[in-house]
C-alpha positions as CSV (number, residue, x, y, z in Angstrom):
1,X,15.4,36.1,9.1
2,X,16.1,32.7,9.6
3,X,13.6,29.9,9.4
4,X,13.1,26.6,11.0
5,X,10.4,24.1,10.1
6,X,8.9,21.8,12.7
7,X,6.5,18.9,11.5
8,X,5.4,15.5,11.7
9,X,3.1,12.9,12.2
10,X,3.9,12.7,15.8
11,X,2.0,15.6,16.9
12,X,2.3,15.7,20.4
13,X,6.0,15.5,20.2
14,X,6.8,18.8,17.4
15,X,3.9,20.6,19.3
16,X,6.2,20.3,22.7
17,X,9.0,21.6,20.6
18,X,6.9,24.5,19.8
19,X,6.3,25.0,23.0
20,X,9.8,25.1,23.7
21,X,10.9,27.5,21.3
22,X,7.9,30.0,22.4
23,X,9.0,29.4,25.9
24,X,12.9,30.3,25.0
25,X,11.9,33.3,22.9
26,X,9.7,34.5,25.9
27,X,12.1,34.0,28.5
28,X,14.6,36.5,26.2
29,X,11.6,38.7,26.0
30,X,11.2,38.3,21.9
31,X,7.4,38.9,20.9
32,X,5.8,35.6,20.0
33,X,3.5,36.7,17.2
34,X,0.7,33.8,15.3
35,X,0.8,34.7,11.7
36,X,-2.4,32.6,11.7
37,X,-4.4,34.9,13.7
38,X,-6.9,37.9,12.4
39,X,-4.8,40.7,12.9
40,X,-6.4,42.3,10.0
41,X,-2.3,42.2,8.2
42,X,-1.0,40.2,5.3
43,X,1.5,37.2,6.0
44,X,3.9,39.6,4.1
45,X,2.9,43.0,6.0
46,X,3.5,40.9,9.3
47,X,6.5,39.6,8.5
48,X,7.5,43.0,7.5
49,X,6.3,45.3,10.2
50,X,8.2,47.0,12.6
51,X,7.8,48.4,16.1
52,X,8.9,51.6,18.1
53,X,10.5,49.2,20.8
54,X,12.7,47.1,17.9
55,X,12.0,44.3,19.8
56,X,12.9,41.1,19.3
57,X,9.8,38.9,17.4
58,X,9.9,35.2,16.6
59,X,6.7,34.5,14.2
60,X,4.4,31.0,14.2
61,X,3.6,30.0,10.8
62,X,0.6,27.4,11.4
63,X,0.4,24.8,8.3
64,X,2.8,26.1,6.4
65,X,1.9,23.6,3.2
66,X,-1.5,25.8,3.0
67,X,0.4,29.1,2.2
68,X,0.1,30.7,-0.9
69,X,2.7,30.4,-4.0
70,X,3.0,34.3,-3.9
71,X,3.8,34.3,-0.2
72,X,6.4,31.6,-0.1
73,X,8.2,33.1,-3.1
74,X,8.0,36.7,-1.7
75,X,9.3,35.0,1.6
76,X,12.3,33.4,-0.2
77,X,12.9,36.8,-2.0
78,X,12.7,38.9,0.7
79,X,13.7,36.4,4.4
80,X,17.3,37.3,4.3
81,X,16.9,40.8,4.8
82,X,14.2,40.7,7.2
83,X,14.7,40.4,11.0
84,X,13.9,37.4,13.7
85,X,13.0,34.0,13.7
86,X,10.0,32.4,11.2
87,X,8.7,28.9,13.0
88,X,6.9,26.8,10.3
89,X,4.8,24.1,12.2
90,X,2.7,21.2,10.8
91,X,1.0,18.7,13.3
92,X,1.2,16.4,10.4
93,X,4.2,15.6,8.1
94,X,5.1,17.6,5.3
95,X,5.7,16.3,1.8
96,X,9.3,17.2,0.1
97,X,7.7,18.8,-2.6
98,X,6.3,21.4,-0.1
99,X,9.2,21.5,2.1
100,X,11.6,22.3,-1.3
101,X,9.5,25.3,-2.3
102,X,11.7,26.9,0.8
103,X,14.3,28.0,-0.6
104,X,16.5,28.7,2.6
105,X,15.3,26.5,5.9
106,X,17.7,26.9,8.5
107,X,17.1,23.9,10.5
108,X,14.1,21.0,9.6
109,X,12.6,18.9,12.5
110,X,10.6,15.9,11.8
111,X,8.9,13.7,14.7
112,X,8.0,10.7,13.4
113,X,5.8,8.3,15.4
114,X,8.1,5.2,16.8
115,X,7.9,2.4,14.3
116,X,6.2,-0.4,17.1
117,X,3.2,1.5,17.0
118,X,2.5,0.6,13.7
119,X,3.4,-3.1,14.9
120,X,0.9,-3.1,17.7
121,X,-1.8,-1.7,15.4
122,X,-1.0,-4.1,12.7
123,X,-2.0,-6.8,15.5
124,X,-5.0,-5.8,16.9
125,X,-7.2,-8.3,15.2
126,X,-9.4,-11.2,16.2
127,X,-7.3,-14.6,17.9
128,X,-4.0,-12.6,18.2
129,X,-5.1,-11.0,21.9
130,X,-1.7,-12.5,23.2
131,X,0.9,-10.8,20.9
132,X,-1.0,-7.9,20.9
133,X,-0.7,-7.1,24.5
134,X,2.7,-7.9,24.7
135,X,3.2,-5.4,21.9
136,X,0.9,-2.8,23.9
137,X,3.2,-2.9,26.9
138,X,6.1,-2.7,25.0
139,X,5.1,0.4,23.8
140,X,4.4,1.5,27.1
141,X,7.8,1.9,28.3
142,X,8.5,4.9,26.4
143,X,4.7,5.9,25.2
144,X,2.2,7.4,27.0
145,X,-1.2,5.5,27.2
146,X,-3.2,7.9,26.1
147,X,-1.3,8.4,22.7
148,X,-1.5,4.7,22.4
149,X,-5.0,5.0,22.8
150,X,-5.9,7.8,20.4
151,X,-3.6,5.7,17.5
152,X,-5.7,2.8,18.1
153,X,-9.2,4.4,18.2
154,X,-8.4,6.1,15.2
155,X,-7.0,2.8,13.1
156,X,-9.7,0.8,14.3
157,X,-12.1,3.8,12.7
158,X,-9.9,3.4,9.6
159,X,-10.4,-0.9,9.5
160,X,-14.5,0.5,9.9
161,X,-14.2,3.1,6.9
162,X,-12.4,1.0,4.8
163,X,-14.9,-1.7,5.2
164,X,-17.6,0.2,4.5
165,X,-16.7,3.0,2.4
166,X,-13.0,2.5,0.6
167,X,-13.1,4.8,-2.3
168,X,-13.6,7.4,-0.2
169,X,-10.4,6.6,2.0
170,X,-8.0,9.3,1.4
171,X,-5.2,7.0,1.9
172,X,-2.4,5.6,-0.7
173,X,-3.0,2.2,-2.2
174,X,-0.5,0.7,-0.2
175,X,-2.3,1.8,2.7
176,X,-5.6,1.0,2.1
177,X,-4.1,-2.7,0.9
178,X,-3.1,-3.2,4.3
179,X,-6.2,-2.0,6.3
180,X,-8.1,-4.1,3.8
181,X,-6.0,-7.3,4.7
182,X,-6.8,-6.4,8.5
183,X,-10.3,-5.2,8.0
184,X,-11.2,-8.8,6.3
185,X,-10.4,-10.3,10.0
186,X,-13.2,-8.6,11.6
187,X,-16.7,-8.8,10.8
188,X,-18.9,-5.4,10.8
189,X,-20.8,-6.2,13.8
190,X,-17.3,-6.9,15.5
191,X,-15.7,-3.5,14.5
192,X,-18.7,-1.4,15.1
193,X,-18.6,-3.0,18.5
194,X,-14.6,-2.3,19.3
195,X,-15.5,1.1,18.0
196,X,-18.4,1.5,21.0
197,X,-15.9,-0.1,23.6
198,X,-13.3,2.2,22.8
199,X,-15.7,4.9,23.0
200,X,-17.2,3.7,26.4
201,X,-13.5,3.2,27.5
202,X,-12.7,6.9,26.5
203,X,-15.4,8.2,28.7
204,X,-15.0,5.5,31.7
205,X,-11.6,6.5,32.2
206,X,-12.3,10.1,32.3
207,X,-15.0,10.0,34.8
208,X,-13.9,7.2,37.3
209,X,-11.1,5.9,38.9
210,X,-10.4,3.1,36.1
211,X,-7.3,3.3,35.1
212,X,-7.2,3.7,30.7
213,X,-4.5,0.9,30.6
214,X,-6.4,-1.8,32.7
215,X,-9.8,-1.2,30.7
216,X,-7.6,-1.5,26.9
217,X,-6.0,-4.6,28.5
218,X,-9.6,-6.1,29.0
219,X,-10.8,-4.9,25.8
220,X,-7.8,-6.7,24.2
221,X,-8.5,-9.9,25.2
222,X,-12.3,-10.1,25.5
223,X,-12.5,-8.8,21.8
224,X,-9.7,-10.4,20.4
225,X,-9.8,-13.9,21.9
């Protein structure tokens, strides 16, 4: 069997290669089988099982970091005499640690996020309106708008949690540093107001004919002048 591991913190990217690989396999006729469904089987009786037909069978493996020790050390006992293709997926990154407990991976793919998103988060703060939106269009020549827009909702939650609530941020240090540093720029009332825009935004652009870019450019500079 071999095994390929697909993960990352740029989810909608490894999720299209998912998609990709299911589509291949379909197209050869292999049976595309979710190990994470209730099928009533163990991982290891799934893995193992075999049909009248022989067919062909690639097998999704949803958050592979979750899996039991006894499973992943029966898979590295037993993968190299069992047949088809084992997908590992993760919509978030997996640490080495986890990764290492494979004993055999046959190919790794990690999508991390482009490194100017974290820019044009890092300057989304009061009196920086300017440099912020020229970072924002910057990152929409290759980025869509709406992943732009999700990162951004979700950071400015982050400035709000770690604001109001920091020991309970399950961050790293360093992290939580830096959001600190960011978060001191706003005031409560300011960030609990971004947070309604955004949320207004969200919903404006989904029901009108507003367009999501022109409503985060306006947000931009009337909340960050």
């Amino acid at each position: 069997m071999k095994i390929y591991l697909i993960h990352g913190e740029y989810s909608t990217k490894s999720y299209e290669k998912l998609k990709e690989y299911i589509a291949k396999a379909k197209e050869k006729n292999w049976k595309v089988i979710n190990c994470g469904q209730e099928t009533g089987f163990s991982l290891q009786e799934t893995l193992s099982s075999t049909d009248l037909f022989n067919n062909k069978k690639v097998y999704i493996l949803d958050s592979p970091s979750k899996l039991p020790k006894k499973d992943i050390d029966w898979i590295n006992i037993n993968s190299k005499g069992l047949k088809g293709i084992l997908l590992l997926y993760s919509n978030s990154k997996i640490k080495a640690t986890i990764i290492n407990k494979f004993k055999s991976i046959d190919k790794k793919q990690e999508f991390s996020l482009p490194k100017n998103i974290f820019s044009f988060l890092e300057s989304f703060y009061p009196k920086n309106s300017v440099s912020c939106i020229n970072l924002l269009h910057q990152l929409l020549i290759k980025e869509k708008i709406e992943f732009i827009f999700y990162f951004l909702s979700r950071h400015v939650r982050d400035l709000y949690w770690v604001k109001t609530f920091p020991s309970n941020i399950p961050y790293p240090s360093w992290r939580v540093e830096k959001l600190e540093k960011q978060a001191s720029r706003f005031s409560l009332p300011q960030l609990k107001n971004v947070i309604n825009s955004l949320s207004e935004i969200d919903i404006k652009s989904k029901t009108s004919k507003s367009k999501l870019i022109d409503l985060l450019d306006l947000l931009i500079i009337r909340k960050l002048e």
